[in-house]
LUMLUM-79426 format. One line per field, with one value per residue (C-alpha): residue number from 0; residue in one letter; x, y, z. Coordinates in nm, 2 decimals, padded with zeros to 4 digits. Example, Ala and Ser with C-alpha at 12.3 -4.5 7.8 and 13.67 -1.06 7.14 Angstrom:
BEGIN
resi <- 0,1
resn <- A,S
u <- 01.23,01.37
v <- -00.45,-00.11
w <- 00.78,00.71
This chain:
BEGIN
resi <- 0,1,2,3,4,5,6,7,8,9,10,11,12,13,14,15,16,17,18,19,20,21,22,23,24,25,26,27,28,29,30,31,32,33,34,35,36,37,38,39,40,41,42,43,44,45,46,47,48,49,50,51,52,53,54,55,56,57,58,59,60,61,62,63,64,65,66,67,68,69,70,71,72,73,74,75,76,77,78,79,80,81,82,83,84,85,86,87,88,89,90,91,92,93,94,95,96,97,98,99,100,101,102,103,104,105,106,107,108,109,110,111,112,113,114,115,116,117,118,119,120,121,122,123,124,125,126,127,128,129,130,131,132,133,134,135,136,137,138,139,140,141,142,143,144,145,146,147,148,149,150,151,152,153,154,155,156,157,158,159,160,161,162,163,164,165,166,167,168,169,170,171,172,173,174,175,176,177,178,179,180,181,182,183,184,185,186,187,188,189,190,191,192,193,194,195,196,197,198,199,200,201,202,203,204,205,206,207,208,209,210,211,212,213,214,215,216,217,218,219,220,221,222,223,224,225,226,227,228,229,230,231,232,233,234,235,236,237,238,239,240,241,242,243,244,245,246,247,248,249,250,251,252,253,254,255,256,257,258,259,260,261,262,263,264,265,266,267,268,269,270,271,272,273,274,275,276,277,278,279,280,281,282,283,284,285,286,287,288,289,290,291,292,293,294,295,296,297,298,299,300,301,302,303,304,305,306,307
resn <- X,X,X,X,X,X,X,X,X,X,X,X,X,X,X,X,X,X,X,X,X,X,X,X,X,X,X,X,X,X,X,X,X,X,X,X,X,X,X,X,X,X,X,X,X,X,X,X,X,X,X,X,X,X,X,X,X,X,X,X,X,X,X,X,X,X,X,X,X,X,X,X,X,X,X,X,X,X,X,X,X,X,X,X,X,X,X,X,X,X,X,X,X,X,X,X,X,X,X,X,X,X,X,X,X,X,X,X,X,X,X,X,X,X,X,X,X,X,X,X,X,X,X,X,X,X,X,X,X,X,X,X,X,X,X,X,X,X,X,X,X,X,X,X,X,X,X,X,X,X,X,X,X,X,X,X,X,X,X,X,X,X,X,X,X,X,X,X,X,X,X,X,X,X,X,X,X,X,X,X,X,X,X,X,X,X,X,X,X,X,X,X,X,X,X,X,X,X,X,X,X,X,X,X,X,X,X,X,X,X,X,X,X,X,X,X,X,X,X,X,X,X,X,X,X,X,X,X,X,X,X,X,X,X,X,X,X,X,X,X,X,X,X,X,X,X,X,X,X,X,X,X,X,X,X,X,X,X,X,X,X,X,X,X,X,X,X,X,X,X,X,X,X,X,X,X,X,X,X,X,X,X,X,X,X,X,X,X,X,X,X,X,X,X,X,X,X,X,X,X,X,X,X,X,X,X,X,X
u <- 00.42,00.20,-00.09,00.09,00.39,00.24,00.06,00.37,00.63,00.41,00.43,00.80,00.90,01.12,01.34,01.65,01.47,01.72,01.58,01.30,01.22,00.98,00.70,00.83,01.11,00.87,00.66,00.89,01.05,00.66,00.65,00.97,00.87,00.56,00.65,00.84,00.51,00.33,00.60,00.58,00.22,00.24,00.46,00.18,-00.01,00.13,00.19,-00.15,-00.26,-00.02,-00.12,-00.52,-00.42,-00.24,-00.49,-00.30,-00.02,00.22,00.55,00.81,00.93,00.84,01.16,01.08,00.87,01.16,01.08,00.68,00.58,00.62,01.00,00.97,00.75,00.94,01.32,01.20,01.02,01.34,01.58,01.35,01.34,01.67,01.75,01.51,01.65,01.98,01.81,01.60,01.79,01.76,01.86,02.23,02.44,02.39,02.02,02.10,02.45,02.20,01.95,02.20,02.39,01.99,01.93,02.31,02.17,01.83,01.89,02.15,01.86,01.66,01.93,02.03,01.77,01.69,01.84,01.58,01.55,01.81,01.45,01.42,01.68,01.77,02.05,02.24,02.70,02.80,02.80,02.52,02.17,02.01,02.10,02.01,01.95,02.20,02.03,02.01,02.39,02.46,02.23,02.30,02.72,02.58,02.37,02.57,02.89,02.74,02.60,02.93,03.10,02.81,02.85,03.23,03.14,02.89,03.08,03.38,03.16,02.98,03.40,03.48,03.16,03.22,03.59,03.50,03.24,03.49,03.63,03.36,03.16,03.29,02.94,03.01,03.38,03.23,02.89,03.15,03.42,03.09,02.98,03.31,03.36,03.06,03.12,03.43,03.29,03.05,03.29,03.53,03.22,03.17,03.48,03.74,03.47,03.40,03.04,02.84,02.90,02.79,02.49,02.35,02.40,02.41,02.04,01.98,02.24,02.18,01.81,01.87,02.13,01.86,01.57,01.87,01.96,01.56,01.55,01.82,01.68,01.35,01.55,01.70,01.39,01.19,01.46,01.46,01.08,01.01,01.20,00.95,00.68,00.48,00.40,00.10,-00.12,00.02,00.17,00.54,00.51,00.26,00.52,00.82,00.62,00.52,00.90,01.00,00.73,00.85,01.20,01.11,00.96,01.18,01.47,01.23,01.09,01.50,01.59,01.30,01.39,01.73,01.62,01.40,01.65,01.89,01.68,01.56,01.93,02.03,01.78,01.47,01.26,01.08,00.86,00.53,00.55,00.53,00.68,01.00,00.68,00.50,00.83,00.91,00.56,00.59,00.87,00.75,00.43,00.67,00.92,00.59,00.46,00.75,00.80,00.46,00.48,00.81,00.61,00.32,00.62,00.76,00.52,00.52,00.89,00.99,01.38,01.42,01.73,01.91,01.70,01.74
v <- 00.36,00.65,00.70,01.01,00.81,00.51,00.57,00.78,00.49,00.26,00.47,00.56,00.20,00.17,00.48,00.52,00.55,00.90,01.10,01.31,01.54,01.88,01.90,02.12,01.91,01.65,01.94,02.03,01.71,01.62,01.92,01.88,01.55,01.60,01.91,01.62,01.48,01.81,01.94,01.56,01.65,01.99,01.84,01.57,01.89,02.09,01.82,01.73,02.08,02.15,01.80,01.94,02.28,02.11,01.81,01.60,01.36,01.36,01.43,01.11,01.20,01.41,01.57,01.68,01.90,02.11,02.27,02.32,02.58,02.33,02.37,02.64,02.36,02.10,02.24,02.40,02.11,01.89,02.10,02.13,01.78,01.75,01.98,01.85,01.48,01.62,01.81,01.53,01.29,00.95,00.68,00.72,00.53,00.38,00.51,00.88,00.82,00.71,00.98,01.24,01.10,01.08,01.48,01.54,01.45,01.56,01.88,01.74,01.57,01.93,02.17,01.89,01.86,01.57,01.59,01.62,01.57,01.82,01.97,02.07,02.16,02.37,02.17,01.91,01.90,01.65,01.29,01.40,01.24,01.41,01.72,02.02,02.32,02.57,02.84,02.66,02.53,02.88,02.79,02.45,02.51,02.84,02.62,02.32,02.54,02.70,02.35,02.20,02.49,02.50,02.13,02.11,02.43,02.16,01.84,02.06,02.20,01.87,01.73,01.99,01.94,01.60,01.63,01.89,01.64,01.41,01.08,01.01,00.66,00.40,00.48,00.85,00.85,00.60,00.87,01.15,00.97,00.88,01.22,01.38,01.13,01.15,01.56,01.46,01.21,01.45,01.76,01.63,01.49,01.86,02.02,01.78,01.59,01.73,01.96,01.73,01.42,01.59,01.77,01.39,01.18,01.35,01.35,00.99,00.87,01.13,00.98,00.63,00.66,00.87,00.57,00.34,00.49,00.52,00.19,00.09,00.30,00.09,-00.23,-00.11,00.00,-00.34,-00.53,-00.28,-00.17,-00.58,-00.50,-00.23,-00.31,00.00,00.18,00.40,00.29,-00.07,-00.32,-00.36,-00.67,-00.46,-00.15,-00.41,-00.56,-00.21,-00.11,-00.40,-00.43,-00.09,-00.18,-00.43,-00.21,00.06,-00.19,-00.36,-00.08,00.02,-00.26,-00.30,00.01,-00.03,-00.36,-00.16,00.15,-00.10,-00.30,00.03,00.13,-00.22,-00.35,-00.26,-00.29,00.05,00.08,00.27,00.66,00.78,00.48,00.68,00.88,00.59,00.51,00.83,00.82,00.48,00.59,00.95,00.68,00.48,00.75,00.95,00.61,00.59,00.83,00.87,00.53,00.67,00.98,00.75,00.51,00.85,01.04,00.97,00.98,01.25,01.23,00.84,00.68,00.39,00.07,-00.07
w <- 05.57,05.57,05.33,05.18,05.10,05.00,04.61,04.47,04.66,04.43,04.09,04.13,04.22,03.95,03.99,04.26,04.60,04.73,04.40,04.40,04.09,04.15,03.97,03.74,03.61,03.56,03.36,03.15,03.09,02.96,02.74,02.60,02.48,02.37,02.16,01.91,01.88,01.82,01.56,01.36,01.34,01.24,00.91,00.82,00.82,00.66,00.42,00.37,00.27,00.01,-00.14,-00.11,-00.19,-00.55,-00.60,-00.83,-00.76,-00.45,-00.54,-00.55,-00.17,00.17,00.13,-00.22,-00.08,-00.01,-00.30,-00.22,00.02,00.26,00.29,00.57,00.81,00.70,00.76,01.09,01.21,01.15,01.35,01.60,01.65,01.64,01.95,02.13,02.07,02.20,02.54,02.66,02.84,02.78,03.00,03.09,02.83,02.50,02.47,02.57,02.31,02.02,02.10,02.09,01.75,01.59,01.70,01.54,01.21,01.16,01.11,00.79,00.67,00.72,00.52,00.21,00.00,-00.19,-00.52,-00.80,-01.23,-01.44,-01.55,-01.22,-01.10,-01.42,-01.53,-01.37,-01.35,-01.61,-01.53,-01.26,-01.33,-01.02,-00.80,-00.60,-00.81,-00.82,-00.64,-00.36,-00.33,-00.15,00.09,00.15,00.20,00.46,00.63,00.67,00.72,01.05,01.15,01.18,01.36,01.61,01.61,01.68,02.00,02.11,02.16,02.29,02.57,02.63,02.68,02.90,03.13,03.15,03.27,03.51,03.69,03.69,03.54,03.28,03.26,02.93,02.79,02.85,02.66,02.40,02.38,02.32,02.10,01.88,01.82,01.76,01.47,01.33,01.30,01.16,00.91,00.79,00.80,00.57,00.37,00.35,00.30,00.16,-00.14,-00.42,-00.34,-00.59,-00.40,-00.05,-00.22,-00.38,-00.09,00.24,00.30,00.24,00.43,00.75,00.71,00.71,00.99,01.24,01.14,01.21,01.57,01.66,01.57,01.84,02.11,02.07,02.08,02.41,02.52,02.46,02.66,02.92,03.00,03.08,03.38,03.53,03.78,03.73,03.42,03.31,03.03,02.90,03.11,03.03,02.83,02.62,02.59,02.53,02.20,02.05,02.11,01.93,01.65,01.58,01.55,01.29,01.14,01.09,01.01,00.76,00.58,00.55,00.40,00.17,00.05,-00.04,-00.21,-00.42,-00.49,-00.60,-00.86,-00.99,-01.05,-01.18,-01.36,-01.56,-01.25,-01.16,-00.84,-00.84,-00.90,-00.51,-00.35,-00.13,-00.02,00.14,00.26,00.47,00.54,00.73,00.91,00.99,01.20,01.31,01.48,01.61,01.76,01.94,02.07,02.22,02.36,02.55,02.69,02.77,02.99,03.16,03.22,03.59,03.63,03.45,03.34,03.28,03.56,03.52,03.62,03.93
């Protein structure tokens, strides 16, 4: 083996041995993920200074600051994220599926707001303790309307390039089938529902299901990465216990949350003012964590392959 050959044999040990990537695939492939980090940062931000530029209490939520001057960051941010989550490619099977499904969402979770008090929201429909004001309902349906019909284009080009490379992979079809039903889900959510119930719940349930798919992909990932030999910055037993810890923590902080929504709205119990907040807070750290650990594991190899 020459010396040439030898170093980069050793850092790319754990890819397939006929690949070779350019430099500028790599590049971009870098960039591409780091620009989810940069955009999570630029809400914290952006968040931050509205709470300085205020100076008294937060509001109950980060996605009540829809209705801050924060709502411009904070909706493009999302979407952002979310088409990058669909354009970088994750490893081939479930963790590209789930990475794909989380993108497919966030930008729901950017263009429902979170419901808010009939004081707020100038008047609530009957029966309706919280909801999105009025004004914005135009906005919303627009929104969400063009989401799902760019949605619906994307999955049917996605079927047609996978039947023109040929028979399709069981994790492809299952990818695919995945997606198509969860446009479906949420379509008919949309369309076939009464407005109100779409407008009060879509958010928090497109939210918990992105945390929930992260989640997965750093399950997958902390089984996986003890299989590599050569990784930048931790060893892989290091990388596989920050995957996992943040795992439990994502699942954890879910569940405690539901816990606490549901004693609040069963029984005289009421958390601190703030408290959904410090939960999207967590998470927010948790996802960005994450996701910088992952760019930290790939930065050598660029587009992630199939372990050996």
């Amino acid at each position: 083996m020459d010396e040439a050959a030898g170093p980069t044999a050793a850092r790319r040990s754990d890819a397939p041995p006929t690949r070779a990537l350019s430099l500028s695939t790599v590049r971009t492939y870098r960039y591409l993920r780091l620009s989810v980090v940069g955009l999570a940062l630029l809400l914290a931000v952006s968040l931050a200074l509205e709470v300085a530029r205020t100076g008294g209490p937060l509001l109950e939520s980060i996605s009540a600051y829809y209705y801050s001057p924060v709502r411009g960051v904070l909706v493009g941010s999302l979407v952002a994220i979310g088409l990058a989550l669909i354009a970088i490619a994750g490893r081939p099977g479930a963790e590209d599926t789930l990475l794909n499904l989380a993108g497919m969402l966030v930008p729901v979770v950017a263009f429902v707001p979170t419901p808010v008090e009939p004081a707020a929201a100038g008047g609530c429909p009957a029966g309706w303790e919280r909801c999105v004001p009025a004004n914005l309902v135009p906005a919303v349906a627009n929104n969400v309307g063009a989401l799902l019909v760019v949605g619906g284009v994307g999955i049917a080009v996605a079927v047609w390039m996978v039947l023109a490379a040929g028979r399709p992979s069981v994790a492809t079809r299952w990818g695919l089938t995945t997606a198509g039903l969860t446009w479906v889900a949420f379509g008919a959510w949309f369309l076939m529902w009464p407005r109100e119930s779409f407008l009060a719940g879509a958010h928090y349930v497109a939210a918990v299901l992105f945390f929930g798919l992260v989640a997965a992909v750093a399950v997958l990932d902390a089984v996986r990465v003890r299989r590599r030999t050569h990784v930048r910055v931790l060893s892989p037993r290091q990388f596989s216990g920050s995957y996992g810890a943040i795992a439990v923590g994502m699942v954890g902080t879910i569940a405690v949350t539901g816990v606490v929504a549901g004693a609040e709205a069963l029984t005289p119990f009421a958390a601190f003012d703030g408290w959904v907040f410090v939960v999207e807070a967590v998470l927010l750290v948790l996802f960005t964590v994450f996701w910088a650990l992952q760019t930290a594991e790939n930065w050598e190899d660029g587009v992630p392959d199939p372990a050996p």
